[in-house]
N, C-alpha and C positions, 0 to 999 in steps of 0.2 A: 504494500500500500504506500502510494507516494504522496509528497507532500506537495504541494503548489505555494506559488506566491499569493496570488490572487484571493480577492474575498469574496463569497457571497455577499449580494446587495442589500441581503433583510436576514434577520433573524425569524423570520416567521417560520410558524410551521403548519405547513394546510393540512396536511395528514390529518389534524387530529384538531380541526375547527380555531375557534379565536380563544375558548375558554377550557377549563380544566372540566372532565366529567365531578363530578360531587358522585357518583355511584359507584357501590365498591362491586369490584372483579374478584376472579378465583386469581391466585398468584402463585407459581410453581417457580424451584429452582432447580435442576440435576445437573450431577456431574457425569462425566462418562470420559472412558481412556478411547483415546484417537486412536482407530482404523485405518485411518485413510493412508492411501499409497501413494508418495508423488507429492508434492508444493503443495503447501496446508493455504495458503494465499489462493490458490488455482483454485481449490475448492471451496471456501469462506467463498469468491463471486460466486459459482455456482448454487451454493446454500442461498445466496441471498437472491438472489436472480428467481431460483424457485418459488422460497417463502413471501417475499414480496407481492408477487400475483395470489398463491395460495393459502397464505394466512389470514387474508384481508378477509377472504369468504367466510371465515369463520368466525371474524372480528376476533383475531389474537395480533398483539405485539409482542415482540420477542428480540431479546440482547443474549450476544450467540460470543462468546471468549475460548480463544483455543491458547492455553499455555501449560508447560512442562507437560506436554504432550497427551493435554484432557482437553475436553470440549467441556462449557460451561455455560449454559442456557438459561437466561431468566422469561415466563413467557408468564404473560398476564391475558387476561379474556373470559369468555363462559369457560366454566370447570368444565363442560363437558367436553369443547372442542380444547381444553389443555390436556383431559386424558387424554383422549382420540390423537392427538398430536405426539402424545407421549409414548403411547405403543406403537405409533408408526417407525420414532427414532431408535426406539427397542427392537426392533425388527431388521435396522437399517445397518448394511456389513461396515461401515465406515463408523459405528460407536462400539463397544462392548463395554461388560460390567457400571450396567449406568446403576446410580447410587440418588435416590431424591434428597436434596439435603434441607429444603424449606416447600408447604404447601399451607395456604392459610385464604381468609379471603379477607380485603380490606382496601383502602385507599390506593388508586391506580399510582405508578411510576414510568410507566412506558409512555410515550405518546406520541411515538416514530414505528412505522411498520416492521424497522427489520433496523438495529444496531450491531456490528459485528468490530470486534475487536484482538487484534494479537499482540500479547504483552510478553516482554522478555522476564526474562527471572535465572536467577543464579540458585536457585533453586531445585533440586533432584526434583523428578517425578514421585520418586519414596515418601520425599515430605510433603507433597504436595496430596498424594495420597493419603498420610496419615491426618492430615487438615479436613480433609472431606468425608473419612471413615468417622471423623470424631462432631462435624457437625451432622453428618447422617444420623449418626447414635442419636444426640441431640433431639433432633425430630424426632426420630419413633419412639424415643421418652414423651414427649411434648414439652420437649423444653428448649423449643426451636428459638432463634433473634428472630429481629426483623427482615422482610428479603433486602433491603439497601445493603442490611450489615452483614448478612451470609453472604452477597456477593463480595462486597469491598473482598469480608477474610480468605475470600477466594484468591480474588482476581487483583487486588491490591493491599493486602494484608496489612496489619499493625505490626510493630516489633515485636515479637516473643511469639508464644504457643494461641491457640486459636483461643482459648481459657482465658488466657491474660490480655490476650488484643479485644477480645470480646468488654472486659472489665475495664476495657479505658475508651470507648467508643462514645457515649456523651459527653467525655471532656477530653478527648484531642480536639486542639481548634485545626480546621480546614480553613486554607487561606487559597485561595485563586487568583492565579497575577496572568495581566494581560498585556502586552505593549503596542501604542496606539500605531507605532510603525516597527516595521520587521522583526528582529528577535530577541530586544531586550529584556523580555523576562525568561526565557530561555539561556540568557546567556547571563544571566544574574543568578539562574537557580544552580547552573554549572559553575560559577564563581565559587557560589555558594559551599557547594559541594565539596571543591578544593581545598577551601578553608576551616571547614569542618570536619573531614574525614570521612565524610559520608558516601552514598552512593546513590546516583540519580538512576531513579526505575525508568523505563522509555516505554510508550505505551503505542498504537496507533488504530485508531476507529475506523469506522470505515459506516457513512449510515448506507439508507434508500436508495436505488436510481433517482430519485425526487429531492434527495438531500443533497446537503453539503458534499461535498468533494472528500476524500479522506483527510485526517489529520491527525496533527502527534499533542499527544499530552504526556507529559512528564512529571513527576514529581518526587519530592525529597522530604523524609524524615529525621525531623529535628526533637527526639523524643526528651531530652532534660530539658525542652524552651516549652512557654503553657503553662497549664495547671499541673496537665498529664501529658503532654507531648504538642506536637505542632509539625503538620504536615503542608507544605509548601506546592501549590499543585500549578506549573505553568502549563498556560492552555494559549491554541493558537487563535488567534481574532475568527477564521472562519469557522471556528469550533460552537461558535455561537448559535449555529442555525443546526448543529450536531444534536439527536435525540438523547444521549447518553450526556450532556450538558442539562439538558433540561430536568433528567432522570435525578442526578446526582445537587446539582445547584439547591436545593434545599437545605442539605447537610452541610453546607461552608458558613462561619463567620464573618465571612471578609471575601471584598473580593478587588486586587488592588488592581488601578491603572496606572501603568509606567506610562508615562506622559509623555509629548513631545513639545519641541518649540513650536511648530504649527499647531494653536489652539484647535485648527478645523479639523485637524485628524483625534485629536482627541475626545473632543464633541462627538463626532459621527462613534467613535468606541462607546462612548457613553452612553448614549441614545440607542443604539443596538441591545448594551447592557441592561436597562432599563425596561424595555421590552420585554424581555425574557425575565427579567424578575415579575415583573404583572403578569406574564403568561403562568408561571408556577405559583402566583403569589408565595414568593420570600424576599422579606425587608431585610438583608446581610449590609452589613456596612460595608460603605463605599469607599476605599481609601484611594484617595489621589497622591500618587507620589511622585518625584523628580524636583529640579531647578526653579528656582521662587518664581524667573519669569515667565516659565509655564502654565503656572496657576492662573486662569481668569475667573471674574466671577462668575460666568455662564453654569460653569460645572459645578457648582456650589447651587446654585439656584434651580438648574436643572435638577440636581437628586433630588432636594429636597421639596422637591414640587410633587416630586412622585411618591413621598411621604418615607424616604432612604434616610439613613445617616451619610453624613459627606464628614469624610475624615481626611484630613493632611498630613504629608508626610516628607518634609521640605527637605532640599539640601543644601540649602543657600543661592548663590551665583556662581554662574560659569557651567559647563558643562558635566555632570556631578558620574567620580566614578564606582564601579562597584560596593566598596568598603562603606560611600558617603551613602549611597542607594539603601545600601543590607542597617546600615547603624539608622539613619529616619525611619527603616519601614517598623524595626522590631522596637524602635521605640514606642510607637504608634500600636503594634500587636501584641506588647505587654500589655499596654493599659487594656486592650479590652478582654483580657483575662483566657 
């Protein structure tokens, strides 16, 4: 899946009307170890090329993750047509030993036809196995998470065992950094990285034929910053009209814009941003960050019009670098706890 320069024009997403459903769906998640023979990429289009036309009939949305060498499905819809779907993939020579690790009905998260995602990981298939065997258990106890949080421990895990990542899940902050032009939150979260010791996960989505174009999200764990950790998530500007943004955007605190000197490109980030927070309804603070003479008051006035917090996070004058960037933001994401 490749990356482009270029953005989508809108943040919208027709798939799935102007407003959120209020009606709750059945919600399934299973894991299942990869089959397939040949370029796991070559196949994800084809999965989605299929489901796309064939899911809709049945009114299912579905987020499809293939990493350490498992397929990882979240599908929402009538329970009826998520079993019916589910012993199709049971049947299908490209899964074996599928494992359900979440089934419950309640408030929709999907609202893109077909989300497909391949994420790297330093991670054996063994651990990633024992992760799934121990939320499966979980469930047929009934003492399943949420589906956001059995994905994330999936597909973007916390630090430690699925026990302990589980028990810091309402107070890691999620922070989302975007930059109004090319790739400086990208290259601030790799800074970042450098300097910490840390290790940046790389991600890349891929929605609809109807959606965004594919794109890369990345993010970094900074578990002694926070109450209980803080996770850093750079996403790319066309990520915005991505279903699996809109899935996930509920669960961040914050979500910062690396600013430019042309006020107009930062504006037009904002006002995309904005959108999509009314689309999911979630009021996450807006932090604006970069060079004092970036700041206008548009963007201050614009959040706060939409009923946001507008947070700063200045670096002074001049063209401001990493160090001054990483010292304003976390000053700014201590305080909100």
């Amino acid at each position: 899946m490749r990356s482009i320069l270029q953005d989508p024009d809108s943040s919208s997403w027709p798939d799935s009307g102007a407003e959120l459903s209020t009606q709750d769906v059945g919600r399934l998640i299973y894991a299942s170890i990869s089959a397939v023979d040949g370029p796991v990429l070559d196949e994800m289009r084809r999965i989605r090329d299929h489901a796309v036309v064939h899911n809709a009939e049945h009114g299912l949305r579905v987020a499809l993750m293939h990493k350490c060498g498992w397929f990882v499905e979240w599908i929402e819809g009538p329970m009826a047509g998520i079993h019916a779907l589910v012993e199709r993939v049971a049947l299908d020579p490209r899964h074996r030993s599928l494992k359900v690790v979440h089934e419950s009905v309640g408030q929709p998260r999907l609202f893109k036809p077909w989300i497909g995602s391949i994420a790297q990981s330093t991670e054996s298939a063994g651990e990633f196995a024992r992760r799934v065997m121990a939320l499966h258990e979980r469930h047929v106890r009934g003492k399943g998470y949420e589906p956001a949080s059995v994905w994330r421990s999936l597909c973007s895990p916390l630090p430690g065992h699925v026990e302990v990542a589980a028990a810091r899940e309402g107070t890691y902050q999620r922070v989302m950094m975007m930059s109004a032009r090319q790739t400086g939150a990208f290259d601030l979260l790799r800074w970042l990285a450098h300097e910490t010791r840390g290790r940046v996960a790389h991600r890349r989505f891929a929605g609809s034929v109807h959606d965004a174009l594919d794109v890369e999200s990345d993010y970094l764990d900074l578990p002694d910053q926070g109450q209980q950790g803080r996770r850093l998530i750079a996403n790319a500007r066309k990520g915005l009209a991505m279903g699996v943004t809109h899935a996930f955007l509920p669960d961040h605190a914050a979500v910062v814009l690396l600013l430019d000197a042309d006020a107009g490109q930062s504006l037009r980030l904002l006002e995309r941003l904005l959108v999509v927070c009314q689309q999911v309804r979630h009021r996450p603070a807006i932090i604006g960050l970069g060079a004092d003479g970036w700041f206008v008051p548009e963007l201050q006035t614009a959040t706060e019009t939409r009923g946001l917090p507008w947070l700063e996070a200045r670096t002074g004058d001049g063209e401001p670098k990493h160090a001054r960037l990483w010292g304003a933001l976390k000053t700014v994401l201590d305080r909100l706890g």
